[in-house]
TILO-222995 format. One record per residue (C-alpha): x negated, z negated, y negated. Coordinates in Angstrom, 3 decimals. Each point is the difference from the previous one (the first is absolute). Example, Ala and Ser with C-alpha at 12.3 -4.5 7.8 and 13.67 -1.06 7.14 Angstrom:
<atoms>
<east -12.300 | up -7.800 | north 4.500> $
<east -1.370 | up 0.660 | north -3.440> $
</atoms>
This chain:
<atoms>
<east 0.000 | up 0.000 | north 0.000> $
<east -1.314 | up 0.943 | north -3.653> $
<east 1.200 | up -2.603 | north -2.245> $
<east 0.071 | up 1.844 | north -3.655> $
<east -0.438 | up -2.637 | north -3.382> $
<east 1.179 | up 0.412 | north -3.427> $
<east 2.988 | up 0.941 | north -1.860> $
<east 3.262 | up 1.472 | north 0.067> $
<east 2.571 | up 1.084 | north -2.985> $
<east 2.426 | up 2.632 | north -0.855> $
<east -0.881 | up 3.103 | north -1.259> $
<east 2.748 | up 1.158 | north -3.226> $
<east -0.500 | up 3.638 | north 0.099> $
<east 0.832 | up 1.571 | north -3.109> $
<east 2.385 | up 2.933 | north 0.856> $
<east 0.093 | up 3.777 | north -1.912> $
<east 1.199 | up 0.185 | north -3.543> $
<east 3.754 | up 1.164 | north -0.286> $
<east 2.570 | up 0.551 | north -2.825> $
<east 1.454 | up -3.567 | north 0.235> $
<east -0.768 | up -2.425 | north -2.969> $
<east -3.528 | up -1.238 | north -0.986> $
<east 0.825 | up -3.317 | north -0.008> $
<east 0.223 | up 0.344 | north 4.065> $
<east -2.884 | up 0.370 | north 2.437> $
<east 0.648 | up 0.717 | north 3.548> $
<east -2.083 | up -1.709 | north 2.609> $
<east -0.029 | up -0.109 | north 3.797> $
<east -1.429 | up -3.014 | north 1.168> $
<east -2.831 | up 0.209 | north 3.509> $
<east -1.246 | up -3.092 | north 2.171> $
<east -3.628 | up 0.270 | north -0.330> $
<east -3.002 | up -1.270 | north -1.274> $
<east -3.461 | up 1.327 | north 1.992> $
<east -0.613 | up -2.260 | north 2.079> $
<east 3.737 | up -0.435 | north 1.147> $
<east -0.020 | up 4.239 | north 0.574> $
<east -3.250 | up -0.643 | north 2.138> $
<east 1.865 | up -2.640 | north 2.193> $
<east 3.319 | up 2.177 | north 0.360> $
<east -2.405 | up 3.431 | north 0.611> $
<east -1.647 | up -1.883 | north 2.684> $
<east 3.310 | up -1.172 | north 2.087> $
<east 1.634 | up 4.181 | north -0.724> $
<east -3.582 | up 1.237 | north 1.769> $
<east 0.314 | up -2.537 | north 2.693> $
<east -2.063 | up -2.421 | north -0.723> $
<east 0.964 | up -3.978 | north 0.391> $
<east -0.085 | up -1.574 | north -3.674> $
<east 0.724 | up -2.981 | north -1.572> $
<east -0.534 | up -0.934 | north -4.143> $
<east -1.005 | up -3.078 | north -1.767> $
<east 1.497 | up 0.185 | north -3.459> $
<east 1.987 | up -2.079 | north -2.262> $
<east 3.962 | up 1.384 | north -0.069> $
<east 2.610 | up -1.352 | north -2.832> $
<east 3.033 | up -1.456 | north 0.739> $
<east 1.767 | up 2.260 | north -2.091> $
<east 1.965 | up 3.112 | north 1.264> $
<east -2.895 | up 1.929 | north -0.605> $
<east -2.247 | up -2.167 | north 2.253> $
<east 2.979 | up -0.516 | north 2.629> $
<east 0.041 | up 4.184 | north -0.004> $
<east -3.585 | up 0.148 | north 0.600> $
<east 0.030 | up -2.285 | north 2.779> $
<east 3.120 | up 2.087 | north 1.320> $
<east -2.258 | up 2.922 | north 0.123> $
<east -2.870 | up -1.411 | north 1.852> $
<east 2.558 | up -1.413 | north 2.138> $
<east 1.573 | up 3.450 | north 0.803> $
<east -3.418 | up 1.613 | north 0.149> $
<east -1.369 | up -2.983 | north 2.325> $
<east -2.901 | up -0.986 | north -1.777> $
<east -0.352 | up -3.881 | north 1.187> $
<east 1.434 | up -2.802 | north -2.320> $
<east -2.671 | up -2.504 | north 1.562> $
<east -1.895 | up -0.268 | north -3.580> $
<east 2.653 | up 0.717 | north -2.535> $
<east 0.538 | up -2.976 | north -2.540> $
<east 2.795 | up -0.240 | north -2.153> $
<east -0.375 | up -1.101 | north -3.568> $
<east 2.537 | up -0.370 | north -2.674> $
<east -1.791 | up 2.153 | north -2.527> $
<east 1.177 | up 3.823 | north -0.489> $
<east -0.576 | up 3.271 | north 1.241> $
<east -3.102 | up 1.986 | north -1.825> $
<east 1.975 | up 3.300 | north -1.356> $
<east -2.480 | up 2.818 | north 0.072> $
<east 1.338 | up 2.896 | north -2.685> $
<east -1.141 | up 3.565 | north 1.280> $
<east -0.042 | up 2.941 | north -1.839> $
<east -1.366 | up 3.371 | north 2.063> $
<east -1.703 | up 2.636 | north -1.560> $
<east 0.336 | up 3.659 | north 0.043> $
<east -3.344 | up -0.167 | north 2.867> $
<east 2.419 | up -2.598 | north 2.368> $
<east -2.429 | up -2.801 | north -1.379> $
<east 1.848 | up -2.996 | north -0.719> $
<east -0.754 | up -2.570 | north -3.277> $
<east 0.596 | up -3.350 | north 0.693> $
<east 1.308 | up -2.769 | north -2.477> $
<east 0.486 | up -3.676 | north 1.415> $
<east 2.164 | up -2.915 | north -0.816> $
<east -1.388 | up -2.729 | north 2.402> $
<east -1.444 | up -3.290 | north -2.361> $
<east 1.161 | up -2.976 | north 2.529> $
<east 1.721 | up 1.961 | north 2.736> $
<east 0.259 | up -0.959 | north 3.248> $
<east -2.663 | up 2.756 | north 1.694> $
<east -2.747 | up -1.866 | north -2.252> $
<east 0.728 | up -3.459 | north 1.290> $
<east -1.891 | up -0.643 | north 3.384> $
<east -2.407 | up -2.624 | north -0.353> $
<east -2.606 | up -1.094 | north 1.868> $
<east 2.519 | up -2.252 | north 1.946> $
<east 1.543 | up 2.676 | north 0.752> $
<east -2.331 | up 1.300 | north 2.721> $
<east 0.934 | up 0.818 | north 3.627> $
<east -2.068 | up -1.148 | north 2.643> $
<east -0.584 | up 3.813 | north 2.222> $
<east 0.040 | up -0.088 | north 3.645> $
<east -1.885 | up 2.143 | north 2.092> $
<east 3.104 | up 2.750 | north -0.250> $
<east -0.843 | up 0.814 | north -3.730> $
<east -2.656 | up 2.725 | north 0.599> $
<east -0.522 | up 0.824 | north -3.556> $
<east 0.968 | up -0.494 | north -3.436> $
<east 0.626 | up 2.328 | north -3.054> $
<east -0.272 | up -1.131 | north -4.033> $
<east 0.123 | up 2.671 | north -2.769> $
<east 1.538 | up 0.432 | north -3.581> $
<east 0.910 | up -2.573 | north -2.298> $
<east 0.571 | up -3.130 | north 1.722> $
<east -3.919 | up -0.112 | north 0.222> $
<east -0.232 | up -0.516 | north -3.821> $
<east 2.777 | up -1.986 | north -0.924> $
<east 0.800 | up -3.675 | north 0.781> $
<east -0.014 | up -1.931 | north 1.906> $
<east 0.426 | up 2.394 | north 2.284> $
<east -3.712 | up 1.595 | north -0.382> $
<east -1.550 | up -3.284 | north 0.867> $
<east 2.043 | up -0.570 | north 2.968> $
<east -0.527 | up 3.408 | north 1.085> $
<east -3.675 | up 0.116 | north -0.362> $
<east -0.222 | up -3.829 | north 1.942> $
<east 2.037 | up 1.770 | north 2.912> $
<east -2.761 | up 2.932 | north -0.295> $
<east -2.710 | up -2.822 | north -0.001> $
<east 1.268 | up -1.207 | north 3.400> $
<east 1.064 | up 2.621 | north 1.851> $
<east -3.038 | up 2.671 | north -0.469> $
<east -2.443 | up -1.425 | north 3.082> $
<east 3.521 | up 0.366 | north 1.988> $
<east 2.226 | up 2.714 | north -0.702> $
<east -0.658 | up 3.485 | north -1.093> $
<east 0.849 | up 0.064 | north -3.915> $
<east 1.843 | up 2.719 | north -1.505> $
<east -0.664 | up 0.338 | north -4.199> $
<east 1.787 | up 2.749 | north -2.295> $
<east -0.824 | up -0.775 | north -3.797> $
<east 3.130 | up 1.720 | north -1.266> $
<east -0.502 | up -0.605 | north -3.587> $
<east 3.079 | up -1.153 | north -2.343> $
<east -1.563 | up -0.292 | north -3.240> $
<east 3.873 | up -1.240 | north -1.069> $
<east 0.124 | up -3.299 | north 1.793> $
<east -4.061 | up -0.565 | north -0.837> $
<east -0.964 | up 1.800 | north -3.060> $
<east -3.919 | up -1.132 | north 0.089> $
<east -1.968 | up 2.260 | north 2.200> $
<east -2.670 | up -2.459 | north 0.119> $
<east 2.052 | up -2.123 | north 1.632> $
<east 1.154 | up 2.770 | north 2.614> $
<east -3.986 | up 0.645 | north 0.614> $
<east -0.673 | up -3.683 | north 0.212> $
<east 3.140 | up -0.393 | north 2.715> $
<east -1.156 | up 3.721 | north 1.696> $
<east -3.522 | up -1.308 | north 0.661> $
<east 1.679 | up -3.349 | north 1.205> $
<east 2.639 | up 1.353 | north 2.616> $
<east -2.952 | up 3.032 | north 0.938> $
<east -2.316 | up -2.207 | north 1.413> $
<east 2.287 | up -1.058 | north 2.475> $
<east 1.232 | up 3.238 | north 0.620> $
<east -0.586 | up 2.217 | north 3.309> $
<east 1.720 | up 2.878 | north -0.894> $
<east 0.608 | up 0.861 | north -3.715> $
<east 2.574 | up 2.849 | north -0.963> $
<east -0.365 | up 0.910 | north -3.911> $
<east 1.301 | up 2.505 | north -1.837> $
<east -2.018 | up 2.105 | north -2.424> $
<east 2.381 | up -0.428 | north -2.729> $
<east -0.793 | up -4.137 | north 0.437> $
<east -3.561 | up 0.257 | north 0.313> $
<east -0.374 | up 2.398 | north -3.730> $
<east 1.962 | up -3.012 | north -1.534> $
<east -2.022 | up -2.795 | north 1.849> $
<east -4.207 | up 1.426 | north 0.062> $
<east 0.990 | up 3.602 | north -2.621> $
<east -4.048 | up 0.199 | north -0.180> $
<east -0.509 | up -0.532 | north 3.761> $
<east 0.226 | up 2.622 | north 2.905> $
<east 2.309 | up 0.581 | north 2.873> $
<east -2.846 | up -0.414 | north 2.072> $
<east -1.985 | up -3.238 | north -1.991> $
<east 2.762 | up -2.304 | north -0.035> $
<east 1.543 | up 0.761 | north 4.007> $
<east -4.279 | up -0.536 | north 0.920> $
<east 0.348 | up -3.118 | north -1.959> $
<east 2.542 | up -1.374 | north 2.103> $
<east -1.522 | up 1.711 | north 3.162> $
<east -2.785 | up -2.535 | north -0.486> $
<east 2.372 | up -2.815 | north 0.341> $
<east 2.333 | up -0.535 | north 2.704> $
<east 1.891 | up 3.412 | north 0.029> $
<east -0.356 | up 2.641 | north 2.687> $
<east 2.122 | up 2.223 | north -1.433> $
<east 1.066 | up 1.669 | north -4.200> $
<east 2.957 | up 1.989 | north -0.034> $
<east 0.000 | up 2.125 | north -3.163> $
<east 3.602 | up 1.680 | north -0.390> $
<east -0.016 | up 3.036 | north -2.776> $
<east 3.304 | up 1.011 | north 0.158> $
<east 0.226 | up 3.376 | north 0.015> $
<east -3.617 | up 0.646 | north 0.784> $
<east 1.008 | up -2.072 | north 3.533> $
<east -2.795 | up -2.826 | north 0.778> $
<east -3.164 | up -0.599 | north 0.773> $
<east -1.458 | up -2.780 | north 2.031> $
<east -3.582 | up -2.012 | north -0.468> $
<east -1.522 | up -1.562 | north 3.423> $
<east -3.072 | up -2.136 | north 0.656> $
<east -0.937 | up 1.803 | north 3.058> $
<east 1.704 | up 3.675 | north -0.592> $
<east -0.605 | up 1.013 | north -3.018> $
<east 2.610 | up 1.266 | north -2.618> $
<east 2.443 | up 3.328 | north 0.153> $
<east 3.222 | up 0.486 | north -1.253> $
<east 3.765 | up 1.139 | north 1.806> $
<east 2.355 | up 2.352 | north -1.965> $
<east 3.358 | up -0.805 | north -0.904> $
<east 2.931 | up 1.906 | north 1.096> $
<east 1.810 | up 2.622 | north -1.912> $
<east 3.259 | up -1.466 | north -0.959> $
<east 2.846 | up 0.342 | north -2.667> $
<east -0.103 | up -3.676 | north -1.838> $
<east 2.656 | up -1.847 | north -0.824> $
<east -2.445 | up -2.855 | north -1.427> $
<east -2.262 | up -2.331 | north 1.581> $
<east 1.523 | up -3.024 | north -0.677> $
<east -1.290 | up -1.887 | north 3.367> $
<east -2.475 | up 2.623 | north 1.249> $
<east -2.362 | up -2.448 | north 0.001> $
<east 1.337 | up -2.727 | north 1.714> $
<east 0.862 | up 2.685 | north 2.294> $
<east -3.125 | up 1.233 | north 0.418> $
<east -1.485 | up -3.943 | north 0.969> $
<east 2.509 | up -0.779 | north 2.563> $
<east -0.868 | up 3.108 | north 1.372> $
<east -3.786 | up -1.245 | north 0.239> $
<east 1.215 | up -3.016 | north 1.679> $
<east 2.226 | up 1.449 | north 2.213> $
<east -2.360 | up 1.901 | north 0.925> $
<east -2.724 | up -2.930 | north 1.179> $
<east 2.619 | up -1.716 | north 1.519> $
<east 1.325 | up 2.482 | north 2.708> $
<east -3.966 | up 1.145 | north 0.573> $
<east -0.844 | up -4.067 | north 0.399> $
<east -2.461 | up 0.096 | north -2.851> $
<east 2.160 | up -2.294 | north -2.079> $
<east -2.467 | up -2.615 | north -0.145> $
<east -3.804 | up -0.247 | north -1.574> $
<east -1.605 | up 1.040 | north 3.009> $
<east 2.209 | up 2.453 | north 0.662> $
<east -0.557 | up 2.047 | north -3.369> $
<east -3.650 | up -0.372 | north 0.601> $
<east 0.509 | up 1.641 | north 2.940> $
<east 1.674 | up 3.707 | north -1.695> $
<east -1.387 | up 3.027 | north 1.376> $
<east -0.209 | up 3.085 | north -2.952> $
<east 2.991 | up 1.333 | north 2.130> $
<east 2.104 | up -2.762 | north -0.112> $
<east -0.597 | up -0.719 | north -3.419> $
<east 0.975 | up 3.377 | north -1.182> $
<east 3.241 | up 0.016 | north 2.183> $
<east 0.699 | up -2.947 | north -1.677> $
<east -0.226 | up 1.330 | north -3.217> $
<east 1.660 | up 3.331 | north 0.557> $
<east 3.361 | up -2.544 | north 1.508> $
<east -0.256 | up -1.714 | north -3.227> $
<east 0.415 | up 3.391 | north -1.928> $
<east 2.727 | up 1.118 | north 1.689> $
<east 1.931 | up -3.429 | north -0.175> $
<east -0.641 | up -0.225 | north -3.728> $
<east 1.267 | up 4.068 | north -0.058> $
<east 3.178 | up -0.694 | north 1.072> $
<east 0.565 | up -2.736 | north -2.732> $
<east -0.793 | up 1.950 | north -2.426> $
<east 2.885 | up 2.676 | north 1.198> $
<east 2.617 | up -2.690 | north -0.813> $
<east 0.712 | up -2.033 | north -3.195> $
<east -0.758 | up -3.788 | north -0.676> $
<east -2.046 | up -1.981 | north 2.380> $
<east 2.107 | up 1.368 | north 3.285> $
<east -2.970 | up -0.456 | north 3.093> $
<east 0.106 | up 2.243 | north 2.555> $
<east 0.639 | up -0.646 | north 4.009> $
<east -2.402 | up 0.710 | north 2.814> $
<east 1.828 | up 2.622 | north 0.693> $
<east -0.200 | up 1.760 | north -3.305> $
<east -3.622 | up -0.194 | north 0.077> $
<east -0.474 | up 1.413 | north 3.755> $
</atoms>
């Protein structure tokens, strides 16, 4: 089981312009948040998942936990808390790239403290962290505590996901990146995140940075350019991505990291050793299942993950 840490919110969706009055906006409101997609793309490709977040209490948070429910993710390390759900306003460009604006000062997903943390048996194989529940608190300190202890024990998943809304220094996202990457086994980043987090570094100088810690693995995604992947023992090459009409790419990425761990997880490499152990082959099979997963999401509108179906 991959047990998947951080937060979860509703996505408002600003819908198209019409004739009606300006004084009225039409939004559709998503479940969501990244690391809540991550948990809910695991379960639709298979995989056994369960989440430790903070949920509200209002209908917002009972909704969320509906959806996990229906989508069975685990409720094992779900906390309720009486503060609200973080609203997330999205706007999507003409390119399908959505702009974020958050409204989550005291909500519930930000809560967890280090009280808070689950003792793991030996059926948690892994855990993931990623966007902005590593920078905000107290969440980020519980977070990187859980990181602390788990790392000699459990492979660790890390997606930097940068929301510059919720923590508007970017000191403090390097700071918290450098934190949560030393931890790390296996870091997914995308190339939009690391221009705003090291703009005079390259591609290749900050994933050899981590490389010298405890990572075996830097997942560069490039959106249309597809991804490219940076080894200790293999080297560095990229995978295409697949010629598709967009919708947007609203959850692409979360998309495209459950894939990765779905992938370890039916080969048996979900764990330290096991992601050592990648052949070139496998690694590049696990890329080009990640590409095709995060395809299909960006087919659809909104943050709609596909089945393992879909992606065979």
């Amino acid at each position: 089981m991959f047990l998947v840490c951080g937060e979860a919110l509703f996505d408002f969706f600003s819908q198209p312009d019409s004739n009606g009055p300006l004084n009225k906006v039409g939004f559709q409101a998503v479940a969501g948040g990244s690391p809540f997609n991550v948990a809910v793309g695991l379960r639709r490709l298979g995989v056994d998942a369960a989440f430790f977040a903070g949920l509200s209490t209002d209908y917002l948070g009972r909704r969320l936990r509906a959806v996990l429910d229906e989508e069975g993710v685990r409720p094992d390390y779900l906390i309720d808390f009486d503060g609200p759900t973080t609203l997330s306003m999205v706007a999507v460009g003409a390119d399908g790239s959505p702009v974020y604006s958050f409204r989550g000062e005291g909500c519930a997903d930000r809560q967890l403290a280090l009280e808070h943390l689950p003792k793991l048996d030996a059926q948690v194989r892994g855990l993931h962290f990623g966007s902005f529940s590593l920078a905000v608190q107290p969440i980020a300190d519980t977070l990187l505590a859980l990181v602390r202890r788990e790392s000699d024990h459990r492979l660790i998943s890390l997606d930097p996901n940068v929301r510059l809304n919720p923590a508007p220094s970017i000191e403090l996202w390097r700071k918290q990146i450098a934190a949560f990457a030393e931890h790390a086994h296996l870091i997914k980043v995308s190339d939009e995140d690391l221009h705003l987090l090291y703009p005079q570094e390259t591609p290749e100088s900050v994933a050899q940075s981590w490389l010298n810690q405890r990572c075996q693995l830097v997942v560069l995604t490039r959106g249309r350019e597809g991804a490219t992947v940076f080894t200790r023992q293999h080297g560095t090459w990229s995978v295409p991505a697949r010629k598709i009409v967009t919708a947007d790419t609203v959850g692409a990425g979360d998309t495209f990291q459950a894939a990765l761990i779905t992938y370890l997880t039916e080969n048996r490499h979900d764990t330290p050793e096991g992601l050592q152990s990648l052949s070139r082959e496998a690694i590049n099979d696990m890329l080009e299942f990640a590409v095709r997963a995060a395809a299909v999401t960006c087919t659809r509108v909104g943050p709609d993950l596909p089945y393992r179906n879909e992606v065979d």
